[in-house]
N, C-alpha and C positions, 0 to 999 in steps of 0.2 A: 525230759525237759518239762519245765511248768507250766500249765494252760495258759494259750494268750488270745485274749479277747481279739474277737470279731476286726474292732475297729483298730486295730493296731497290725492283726496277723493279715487282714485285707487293705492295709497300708499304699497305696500306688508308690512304687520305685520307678517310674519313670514322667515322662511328658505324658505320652500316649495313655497311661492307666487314669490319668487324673479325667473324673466324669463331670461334665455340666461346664469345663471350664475352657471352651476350644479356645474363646478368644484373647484368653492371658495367655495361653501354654504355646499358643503357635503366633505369637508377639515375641515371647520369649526365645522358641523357637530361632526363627529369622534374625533374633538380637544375637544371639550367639554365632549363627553360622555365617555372620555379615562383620565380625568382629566389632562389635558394638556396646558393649557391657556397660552399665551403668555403673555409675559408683555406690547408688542407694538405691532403694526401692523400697516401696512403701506398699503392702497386699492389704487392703482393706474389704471386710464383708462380715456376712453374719458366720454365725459359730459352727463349726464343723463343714465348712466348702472345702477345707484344700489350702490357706495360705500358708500354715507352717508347712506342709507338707509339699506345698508347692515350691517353698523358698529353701527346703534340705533336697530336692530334687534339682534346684537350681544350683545349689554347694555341689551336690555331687559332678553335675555336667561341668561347673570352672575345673574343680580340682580330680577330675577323673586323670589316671594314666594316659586315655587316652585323646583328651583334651586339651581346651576346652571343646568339647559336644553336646549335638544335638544329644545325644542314645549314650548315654554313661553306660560302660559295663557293669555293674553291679558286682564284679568280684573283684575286682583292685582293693587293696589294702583302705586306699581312699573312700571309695563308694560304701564298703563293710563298713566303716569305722562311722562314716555320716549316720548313714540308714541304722548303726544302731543309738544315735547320740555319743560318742564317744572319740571321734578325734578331738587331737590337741589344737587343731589350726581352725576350725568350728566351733565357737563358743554361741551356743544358745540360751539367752539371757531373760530369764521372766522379770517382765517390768513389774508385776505386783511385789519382787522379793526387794530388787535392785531399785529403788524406788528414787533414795537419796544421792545426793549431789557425790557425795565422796562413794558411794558404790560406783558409779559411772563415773567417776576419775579415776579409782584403783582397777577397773574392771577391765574398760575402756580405753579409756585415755589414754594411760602409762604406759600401756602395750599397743600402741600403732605405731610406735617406731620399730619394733622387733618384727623382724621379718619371719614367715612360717617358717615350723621347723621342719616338714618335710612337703608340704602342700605346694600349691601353684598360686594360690591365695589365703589370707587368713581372714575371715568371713563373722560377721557380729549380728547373729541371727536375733533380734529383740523382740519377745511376745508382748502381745498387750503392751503396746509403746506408749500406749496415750494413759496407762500408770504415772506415769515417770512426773516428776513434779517439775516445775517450772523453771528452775533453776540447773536441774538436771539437762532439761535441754537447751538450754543458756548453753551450760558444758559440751554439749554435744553438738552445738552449732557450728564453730569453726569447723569441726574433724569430718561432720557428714560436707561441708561446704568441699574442703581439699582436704579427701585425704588422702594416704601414701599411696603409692598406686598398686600395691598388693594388698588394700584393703578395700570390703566390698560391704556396705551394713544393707542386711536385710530387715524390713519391719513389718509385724504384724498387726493389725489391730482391728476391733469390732467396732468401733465406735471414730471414724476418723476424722469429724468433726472437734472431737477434744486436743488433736494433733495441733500444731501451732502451725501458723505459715511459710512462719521462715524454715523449718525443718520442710513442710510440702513443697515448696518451692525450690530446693534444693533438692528430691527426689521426683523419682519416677513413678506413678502412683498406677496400681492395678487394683479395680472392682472387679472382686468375686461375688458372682447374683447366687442366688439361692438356687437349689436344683430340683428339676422339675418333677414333679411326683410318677413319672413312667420310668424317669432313669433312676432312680430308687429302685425302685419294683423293680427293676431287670437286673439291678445291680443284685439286690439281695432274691433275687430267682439262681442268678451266678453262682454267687456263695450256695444255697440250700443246694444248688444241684452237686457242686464241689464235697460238700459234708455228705451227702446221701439223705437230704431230710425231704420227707413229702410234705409241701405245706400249700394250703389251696392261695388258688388266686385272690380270692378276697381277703385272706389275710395279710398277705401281703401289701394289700391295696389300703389296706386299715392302716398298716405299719409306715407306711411308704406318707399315708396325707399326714397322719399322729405327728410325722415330725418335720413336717414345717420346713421341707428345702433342705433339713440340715441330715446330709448322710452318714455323718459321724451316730447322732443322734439315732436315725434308725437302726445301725447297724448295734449299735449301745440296747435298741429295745428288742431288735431281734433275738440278741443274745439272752436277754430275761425269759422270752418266750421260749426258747428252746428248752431253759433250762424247766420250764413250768412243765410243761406237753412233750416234751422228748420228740422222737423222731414224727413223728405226724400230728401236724400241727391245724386246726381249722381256723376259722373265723370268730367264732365263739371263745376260742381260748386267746387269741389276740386282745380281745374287745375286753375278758374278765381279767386279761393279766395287767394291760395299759391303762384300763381305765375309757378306754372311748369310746365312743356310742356306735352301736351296730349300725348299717345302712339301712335292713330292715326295720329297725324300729323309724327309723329317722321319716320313713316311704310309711308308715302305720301313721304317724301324726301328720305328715300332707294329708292322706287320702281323709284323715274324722276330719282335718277340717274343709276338703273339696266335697267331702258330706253334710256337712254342715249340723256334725252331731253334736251338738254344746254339750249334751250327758254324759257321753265316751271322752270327752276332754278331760274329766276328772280320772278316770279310769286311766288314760295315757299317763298323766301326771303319777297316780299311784305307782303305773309299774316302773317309771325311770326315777322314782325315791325307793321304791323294793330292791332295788337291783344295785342301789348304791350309785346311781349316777351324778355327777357334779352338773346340777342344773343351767350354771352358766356358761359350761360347753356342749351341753346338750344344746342350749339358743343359739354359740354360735355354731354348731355342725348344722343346724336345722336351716342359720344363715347362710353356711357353703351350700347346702340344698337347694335352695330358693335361687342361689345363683345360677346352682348347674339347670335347673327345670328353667331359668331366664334367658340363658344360652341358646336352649335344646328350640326353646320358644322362636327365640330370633334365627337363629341358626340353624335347623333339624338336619345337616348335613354331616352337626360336631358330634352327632348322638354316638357314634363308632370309637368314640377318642377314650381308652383306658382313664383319664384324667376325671372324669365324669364318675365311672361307676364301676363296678368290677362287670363280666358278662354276665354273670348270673343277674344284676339288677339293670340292665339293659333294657328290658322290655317292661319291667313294672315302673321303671323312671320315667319312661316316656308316655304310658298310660295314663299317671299321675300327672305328670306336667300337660297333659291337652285339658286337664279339668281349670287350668289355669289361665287368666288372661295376664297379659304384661304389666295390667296396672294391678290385678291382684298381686304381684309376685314383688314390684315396687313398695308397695304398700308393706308387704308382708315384712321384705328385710328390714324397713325404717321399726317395724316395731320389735323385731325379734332386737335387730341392733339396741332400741332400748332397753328391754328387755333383759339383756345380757349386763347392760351396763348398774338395770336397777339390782340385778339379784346379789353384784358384788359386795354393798354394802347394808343387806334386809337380814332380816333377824327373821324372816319367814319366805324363803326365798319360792319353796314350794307355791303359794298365793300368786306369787307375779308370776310365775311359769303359766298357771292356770290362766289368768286375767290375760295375757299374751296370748294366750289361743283362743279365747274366746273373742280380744279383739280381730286378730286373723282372722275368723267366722265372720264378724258383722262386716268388718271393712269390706270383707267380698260384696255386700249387699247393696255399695255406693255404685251410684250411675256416673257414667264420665258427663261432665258437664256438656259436651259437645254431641252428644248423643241426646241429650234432654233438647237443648236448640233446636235439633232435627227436627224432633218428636215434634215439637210446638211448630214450627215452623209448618210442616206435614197437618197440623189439625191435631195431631195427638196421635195420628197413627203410625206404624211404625215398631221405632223403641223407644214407646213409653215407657216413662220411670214409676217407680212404684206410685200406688195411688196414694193420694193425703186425703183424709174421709175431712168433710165439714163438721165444726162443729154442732152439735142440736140435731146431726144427721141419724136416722135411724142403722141398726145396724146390719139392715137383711138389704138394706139400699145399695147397689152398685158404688162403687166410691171413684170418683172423682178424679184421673191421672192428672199430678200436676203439672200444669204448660197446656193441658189440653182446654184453655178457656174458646171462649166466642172466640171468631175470625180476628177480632180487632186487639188483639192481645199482644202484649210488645215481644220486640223479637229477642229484646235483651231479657232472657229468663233469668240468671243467674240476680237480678235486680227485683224480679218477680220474686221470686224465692228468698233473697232476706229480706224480705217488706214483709213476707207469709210467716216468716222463723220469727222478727219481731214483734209481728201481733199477736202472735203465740205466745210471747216471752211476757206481755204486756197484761193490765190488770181486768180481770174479766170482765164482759160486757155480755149485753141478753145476745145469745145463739143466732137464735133465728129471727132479723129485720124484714121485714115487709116491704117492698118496693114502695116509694113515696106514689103518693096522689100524684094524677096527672098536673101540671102546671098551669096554672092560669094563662093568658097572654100577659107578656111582660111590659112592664111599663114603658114609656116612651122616655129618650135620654132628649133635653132639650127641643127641638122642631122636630125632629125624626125620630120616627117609630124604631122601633129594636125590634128584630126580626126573632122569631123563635128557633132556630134551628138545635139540631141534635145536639145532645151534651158531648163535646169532644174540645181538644186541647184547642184547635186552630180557629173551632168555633164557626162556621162556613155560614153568616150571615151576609145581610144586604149590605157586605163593606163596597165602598168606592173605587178602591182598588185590590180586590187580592193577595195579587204580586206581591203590592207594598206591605199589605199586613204582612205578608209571609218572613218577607224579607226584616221588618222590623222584629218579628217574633224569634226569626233564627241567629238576628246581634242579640239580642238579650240573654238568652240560650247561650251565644258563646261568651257575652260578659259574666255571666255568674250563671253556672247548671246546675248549681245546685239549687238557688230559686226558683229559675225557670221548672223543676222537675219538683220543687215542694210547693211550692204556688201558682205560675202562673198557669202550667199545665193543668192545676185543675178546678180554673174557672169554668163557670157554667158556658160564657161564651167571652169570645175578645172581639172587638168592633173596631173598626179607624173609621172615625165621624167628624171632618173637617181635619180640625189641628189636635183635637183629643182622640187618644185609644183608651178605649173604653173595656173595661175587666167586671164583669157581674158574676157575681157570687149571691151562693145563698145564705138564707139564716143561720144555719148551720157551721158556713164556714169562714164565721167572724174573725177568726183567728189568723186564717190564710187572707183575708181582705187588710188584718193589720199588718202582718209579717210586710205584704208588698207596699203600703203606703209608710212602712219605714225606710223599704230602697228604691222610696219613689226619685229621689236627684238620679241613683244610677240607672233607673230603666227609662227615665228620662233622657239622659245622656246618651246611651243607645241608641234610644227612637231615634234622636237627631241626626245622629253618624249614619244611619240607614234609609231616613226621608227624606235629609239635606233640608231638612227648616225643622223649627222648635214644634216639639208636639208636646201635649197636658196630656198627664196618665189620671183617670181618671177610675176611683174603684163607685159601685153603686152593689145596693143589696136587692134581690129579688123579692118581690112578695112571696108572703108566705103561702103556702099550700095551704088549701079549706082540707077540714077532716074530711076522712072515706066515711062512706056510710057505715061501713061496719062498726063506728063509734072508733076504732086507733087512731092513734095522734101518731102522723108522720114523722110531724118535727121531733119528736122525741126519738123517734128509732132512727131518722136521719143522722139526726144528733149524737147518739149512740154513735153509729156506724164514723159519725165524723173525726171522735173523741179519740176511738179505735185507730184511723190513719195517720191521725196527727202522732198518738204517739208510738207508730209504726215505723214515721218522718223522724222522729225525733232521736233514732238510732244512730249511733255512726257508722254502725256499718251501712243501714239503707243509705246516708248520704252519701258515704264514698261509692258507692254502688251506682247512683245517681251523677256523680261526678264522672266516673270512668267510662259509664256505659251510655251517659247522656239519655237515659230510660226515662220514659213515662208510667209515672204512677197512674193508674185507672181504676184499680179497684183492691178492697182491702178487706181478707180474710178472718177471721178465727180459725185458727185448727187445732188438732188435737197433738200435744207434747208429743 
């Protein structure tokens, strides 16, 4: 007799043989032994689960001698003649051939009046149904609706979305899910022990994930590898004959980059273009990777599950996975995922593999936002995030964590931080500003003196009432935050004097004095909704500062330092920043790209 492949000679002839599929086969099952038969049915899944095989296992139970049963004997004239394609009352029909209207008239049609000629049923097994063109199943809609009652249409298809309704609706429909990567592996452990072939665990385990749920599919690639490696088979000779990436190499490129070797990146790159690997399933087994170490992370109890790793990389998986945190491993799959998707159409795919792990490197280097809040929160102690050196800073100088300012520093960092990124972004100004001259006393607004208090947003002078400032400062704040955080927060001081509140500014911050006496009606309207009588918004400018003795001009570095926040403000991301977080700007850096 002539050699017959794996996947044909390991065939399931029963219910029971059929792996992965318990819950069609034992529906099926209790549909038989309850005398329940459908007229149709429709097997829908991916490629190599088991529906034609499941639907000539179904033929054989109606038309067994000694049925219909659950357990077809396998030697009846009947069950021989299925199991080999060859009875006359079993017509298995490829829709890719039968495609046309008058194929499925002549084929179909014309014979559901004719009863079997030796069977219990005559049975219209149709592959790949959703072939079949439009009109075809037009034709085949009365006959699957009623037909004879010794006719039974079985259908296969991968795609059952291209099936039409009214054919769904008129059958009984079965999803075959793909099968799991262990019963693979057991299945073809079965087989190799049956032939006599030693083949290691991890080959198998290569062989078993290579195909993807489909066990036609592995048993198709086991058969290549037998034929390469003969009776003793490794891991090695799977990975050169299939084409797929060793586990080991795949554990070499986690650990350069939980080393954070940018130089050995290129060397990784070299050996999986040496070795003949397809770059873009190198990124994604490296993405199946990042899941399993995401698993191992959340779950360390899944670490034991075959699904993961063969035993031999059991212990160096989970060595590799502690150097990870959950947001490295998030991060990592979004870029491999692109990654994969860029290399499909680059003319130099090697480059983006590299740039892909080098991104994987830096991303580890990102602080979670909520850990930087701490940090500030804390004074900076803690987990500070990396330092950002000042500009004009020397470079033997301790560098500066950012978030770790004064006490008075907001608590909304993430608004600190793109005010810092845009004054980076923005056009240079002198490094190092000089704290202005102490102030003069300031002038007096009308009858009353203006009190000098600290430079701060709320401004804690000789107001009248507090409360009310407070209360007037926090409607304005909700009528527009983004004002309130690009101007009035950072008046030198705010005052409620009679029926006017009073906003003083300095020389310097000519700009922010115009900005608000353009939304003087709406911070007007505020006051009133919050004092219950009309108040006058009122901006004045403070004298100037006398020079230091050391001959500098303040106002010019003022100045500078002013020119620098405004157009820090003038970001949209600082504003939306200001919007969300309701943040006060205080103060405004230069730093280094």
């Amino acid at each position: 007799m002539s050699y017959q492949v794996l996947a044909r000679k390991w065939r399931p002839q029963t219910f029971a043989e059929v792996i992965g599929q318990q819950g069609v086969t034992q529906t099926l099952r209790n549909a038989i032994a309850a005398g329940r038969i459908g007229q149709s049915f429709i097997f829908a899944g991916a490629r190599g689960v088991g529906k034609t095989t499941t639907a000539r296992i179904l033929a054989k139970a109606l038309n067994c001698v000694n049925g219909p049963t659950v357990d077809p004997c396998g030697t009846c004239d009947a069950c021989v003649e299925i199991a080999e394609g060859r009875d006359m009352d079993v017509l298995e029909i490829d829709a890719a051939t039968h495609t046309g209207i008058d194929n499925v008239r002549d084929v179909i049609v014309s014979g559901l009046a004719i009863r079997p000629v030796r069977d219990r049923y005559k049975i219209f097994i149709i592959d790949e149904v959703h072939q079949l063109s439009s009109h075809s199943f037009n034709a085949l809609l009365k006959s699957i609706e009623e037909p004879p009652p010794h006719v039974v249409f079985m259908m296969a298809t991968t795609e059952l979305h291209k099936v039409p309704d009214t054919i769904r609706s008129r059958s009984q429909e079965f999803e075959f899910k793909t099968i799991g990567t262990r019963a693979i592996a057991d299945q073809l452990r079965r087989i190799a022990d049956a032939d006599g072939i030693d083949v290691e665990p991890a080959a198998l385990q290569l062989i078993a994930r290579a195909a993807e749920g489909s066990l036609r599919d592995a048993e198709s690639a086991f058969d290549q590898v037998i034929a390469f490696a003969g009776g003793r088979i490794t891991a090695a000779d799977a990975a050169a004959v299939l084409g797929v990436v060793g586990r080991d190499f795949l554990l070499d490129v986690a650990a350069t980059v939980a080393d954070e070797d940018a130089a050995r990146v290129f060397d990784v790159a070299g050996r999986a273009v040496e070795a003949g690997l397809d770059l873009r399933l190198v990124c994604r087994e490296l993405s199946r990777l990042v899941r399993d170490m995401m698993v191992i992370a959340i779950d360390a109890s899944r670490l034991d599950e075959p699904d993961l790793a063969p035993e031999g990389d059991l212990e160096r998986l989970a060595e590799v996975s502690r150097r990870f945190s959950r947001e490295d491993l998030l991060r990592a799959f979004d870029i491999l995922s692109k990654a994969e998707f860029e290399i499909r159409t680059s003319p130099h795919p090697r480059y983006h593999f590299e740039m892909a792990l080098l991104k994987w490197i830096y991303a580890r280097r990102m602080v979670p936002i909520a850990a930087l809040i701490d940090g500030a929160e804390r004074g900076g102690a803690g987990a500070a995030p990396r330092a950002a050196k000042p500009a004009g800073a020397s470079g033997s100088g301790p560098a500066r964590p950012v978030g770790a300012d004064a006490p008075g520093a907001p608590r909304h960092l993430g608004a600190e931080l793109a005010v810092r990124r845009a004054a980076a972004a923005a056009p240079a100004v002198p490094a190092s500003v000089p704290d202005p001259a102490p102030r003069p006393a300031p002038a007096a607004v009308g009858d009353q003196p203006v009190a000098t208090p600290a430079r701060d947003v709320a401004g804690a002078g000789a107001a009248a009432s507090p409360e009310l400032k407070e209360a007037i400062l926090e409607a304005i704040k909700k009528a527009n935050r983004v004002l309130h955080g690009a101007a009035v927060a950072q008046a030198l001081r705010v005052e409620l004097t009679g029926d006017a509140l009073v906003f003083t500014f300095g020389t310097q911050q000519r700009t922010l004095r115009q900005q608000l006496e353009q939304k003087r009606a709406l911070l007007e309207n505020a006051a009133q909704q919050a004092a219950g009588r009309k108040l006058q918004i009122v901006t004045v400018e403070e004298n100037a500062p006398a020079a230091s003795a050391s001959g500098a001009e303040p106002d010019e570095a003022a100045a500078a330092r002013e020119r620098l926040k405004q157009r820090a403000l003038e970001q949209p991301a600082v504003q939306a920043m200001l919007d969300v977080f309701s943040a006060e700007i205080r103060d405004v850096e230069e730093i280094e790209s």
